[in-house]
C-alpha positions as CSV (number, residue, x, y, z in Angstrom):
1,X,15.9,-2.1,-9.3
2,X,14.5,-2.3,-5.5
3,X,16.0,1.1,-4.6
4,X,14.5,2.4,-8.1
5,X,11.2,1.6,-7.7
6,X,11.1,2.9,-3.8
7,X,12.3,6.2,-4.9
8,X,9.4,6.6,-7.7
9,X,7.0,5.3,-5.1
10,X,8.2,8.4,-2.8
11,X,7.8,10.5,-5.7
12,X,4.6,9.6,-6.1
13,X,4.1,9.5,-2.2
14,X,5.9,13.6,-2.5
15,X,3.8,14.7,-5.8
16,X,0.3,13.8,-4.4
17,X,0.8,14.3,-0.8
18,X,3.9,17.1,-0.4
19,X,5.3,14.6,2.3
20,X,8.5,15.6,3.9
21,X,10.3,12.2,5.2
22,X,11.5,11.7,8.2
23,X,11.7,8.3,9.8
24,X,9.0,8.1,13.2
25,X,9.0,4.5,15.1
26,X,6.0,4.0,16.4
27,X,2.1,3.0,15.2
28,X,-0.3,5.6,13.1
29,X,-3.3,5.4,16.1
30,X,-5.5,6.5,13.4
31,X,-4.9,3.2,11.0
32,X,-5.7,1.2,14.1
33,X,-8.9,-1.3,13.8
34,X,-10.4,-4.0,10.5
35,X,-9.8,-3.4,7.2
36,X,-11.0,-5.0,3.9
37,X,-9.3,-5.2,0.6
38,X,-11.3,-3.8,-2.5
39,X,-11.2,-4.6,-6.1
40,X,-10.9,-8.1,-5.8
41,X,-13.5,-11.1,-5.7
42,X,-12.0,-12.5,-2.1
43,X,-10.6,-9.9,-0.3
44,X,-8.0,-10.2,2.2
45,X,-8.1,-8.6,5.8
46,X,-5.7,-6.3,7.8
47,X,-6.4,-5.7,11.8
48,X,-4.3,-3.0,12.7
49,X,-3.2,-2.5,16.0
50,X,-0.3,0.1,17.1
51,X,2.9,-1.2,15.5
52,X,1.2,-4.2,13.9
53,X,-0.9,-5.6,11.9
54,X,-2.3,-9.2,11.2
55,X,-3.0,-10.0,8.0
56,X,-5.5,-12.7,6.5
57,X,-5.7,-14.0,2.8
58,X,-9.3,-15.2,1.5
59,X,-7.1,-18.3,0.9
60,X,-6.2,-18.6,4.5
61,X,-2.4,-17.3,4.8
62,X,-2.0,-15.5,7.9
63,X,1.1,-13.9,9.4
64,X,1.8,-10.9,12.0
65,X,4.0,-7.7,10.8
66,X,5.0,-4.5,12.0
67,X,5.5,-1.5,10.5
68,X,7.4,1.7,11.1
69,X,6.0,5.4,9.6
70,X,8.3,6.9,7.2
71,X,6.1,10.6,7.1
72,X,5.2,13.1,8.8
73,X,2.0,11.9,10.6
74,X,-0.4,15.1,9.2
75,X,0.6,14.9,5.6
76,X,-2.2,13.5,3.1
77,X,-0.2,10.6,2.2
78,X,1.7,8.6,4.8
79,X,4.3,6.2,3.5
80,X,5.2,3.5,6.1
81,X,7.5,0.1,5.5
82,X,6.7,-3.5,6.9
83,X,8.8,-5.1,8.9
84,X,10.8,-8.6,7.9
85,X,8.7,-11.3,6.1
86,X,5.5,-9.2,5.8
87,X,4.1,-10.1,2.0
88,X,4.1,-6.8,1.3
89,X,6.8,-4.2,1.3
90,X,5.5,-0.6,1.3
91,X,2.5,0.6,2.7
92,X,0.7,4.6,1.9
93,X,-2.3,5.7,4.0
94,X,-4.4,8.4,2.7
95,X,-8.0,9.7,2.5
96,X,-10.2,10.0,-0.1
97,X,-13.6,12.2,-0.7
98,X,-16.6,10.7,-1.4
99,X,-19.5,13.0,-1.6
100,X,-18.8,14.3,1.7
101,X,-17.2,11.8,3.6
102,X,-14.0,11.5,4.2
103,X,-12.6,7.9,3.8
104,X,-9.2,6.3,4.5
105,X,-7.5,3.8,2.4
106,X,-4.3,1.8,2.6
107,X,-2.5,0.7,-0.8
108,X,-0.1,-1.6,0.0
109,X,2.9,-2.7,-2.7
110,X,5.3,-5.7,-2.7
111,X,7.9,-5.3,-5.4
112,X,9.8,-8.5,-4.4
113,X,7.3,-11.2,-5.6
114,X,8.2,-14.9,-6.5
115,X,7.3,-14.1,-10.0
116,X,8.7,-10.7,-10.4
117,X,5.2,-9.0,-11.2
118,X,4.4,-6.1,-8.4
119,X,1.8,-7.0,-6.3
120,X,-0.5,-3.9,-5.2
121,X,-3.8,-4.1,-3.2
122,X,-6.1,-1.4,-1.8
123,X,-7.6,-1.5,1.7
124,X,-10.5,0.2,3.4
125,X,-11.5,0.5,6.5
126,X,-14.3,-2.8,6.6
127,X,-17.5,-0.8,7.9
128,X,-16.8,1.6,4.9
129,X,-16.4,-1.0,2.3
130,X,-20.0,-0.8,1.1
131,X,-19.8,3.0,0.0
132,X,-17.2,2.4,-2.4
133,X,-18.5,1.9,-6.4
134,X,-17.2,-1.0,-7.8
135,X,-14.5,-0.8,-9.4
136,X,-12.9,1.9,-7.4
137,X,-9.2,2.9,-8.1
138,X,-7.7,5.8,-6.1
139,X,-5.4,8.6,-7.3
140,X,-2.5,7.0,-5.4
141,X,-2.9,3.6,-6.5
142,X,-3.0,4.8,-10.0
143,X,0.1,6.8,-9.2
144,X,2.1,3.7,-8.2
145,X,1.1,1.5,-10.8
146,X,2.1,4.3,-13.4
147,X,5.0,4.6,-11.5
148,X,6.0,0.9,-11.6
149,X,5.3,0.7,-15.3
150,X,8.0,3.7,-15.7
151,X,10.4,1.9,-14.0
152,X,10.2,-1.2,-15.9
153,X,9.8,0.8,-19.0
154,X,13.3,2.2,-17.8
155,X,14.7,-1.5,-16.9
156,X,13.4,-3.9,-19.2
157,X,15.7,-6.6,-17.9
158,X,14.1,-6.4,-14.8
159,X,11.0,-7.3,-15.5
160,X,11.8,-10.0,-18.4
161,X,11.6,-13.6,-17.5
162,X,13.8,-16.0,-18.2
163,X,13.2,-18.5,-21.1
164,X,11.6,-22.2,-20.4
């Protein structure tokens, strides 16, 4: 199911972004600096710094990941993958328009949750937080959740739970 639903996120990743993968090592310098989920009540927080990044929950978990670039660097999605123990799994950077600013977001996925609902949150960059509307969902997060739902409309078993 794990290697299922990573191939439909790289289809997603290839249908919005015509991203050629090949495996980099290395930081995305352009990722580096604050970032602040959106969509949610208490947001969490991602600094970013060359190979790593710290994260911080509004509930106080904290930990310290890295994360390799699975893309070429130029294309307009980026797919790159945590390292071990990171609470989330797969991360895309991309930009979005608004008006006439360009602004970057991360959506980051975790398939692998306790409860075996996928877990996807969207980050931007904290000083651009304010310009987005409430309520904002991007292409590529609507992309992976459709893609997630196709999958476990294609493996029902997968996503049942087991009876109490």
């Amino acid at each position: 199911m794990k290697k299922l639903l990573w191939l439909l996120l790289l289809l997603v990743v290839v249908a919005i972004g015509g991203l050629t993968l090949i495996i980099l090592r290395g930081g995305l310098p352009e990722i580096n600096g604050a970032w602040r989920e959106i969509g949610v009540a208490e947001p969490a927080t991602l600094t970013v710094s060359g190979g790593r990044i710290a994260y911080r929950s509004a509930h106080g978990e904290n930990g310290n990941f890295t994360y390799a670039v699975e893309g070429e660097r130029e294309a307009a999605v980026v797919a790159l993958r945590f390292g071990e123990g990171a609470p989330y799994e797969y991360m895309l950077f991309h930009r979005i328009m608004l008006g006439e600013t360009e602004l970057p977001l991360l959506t980051l996925v975790a398939t692998n949750t306790e409860n075996g609902v996928p877990t996807i949150s969207e980050f931007v960059r904290a000083e651009d937080a304010a310009m987005l509307p409430d309520g904002y969902i991007s292409a590529v997060l609507q992309g992976v959740i459709s893609s997630l739902a196709e999958a476990a409309q294609a493996d029902p078993e997968a996503t049942e739970t087991p009876d109490t």
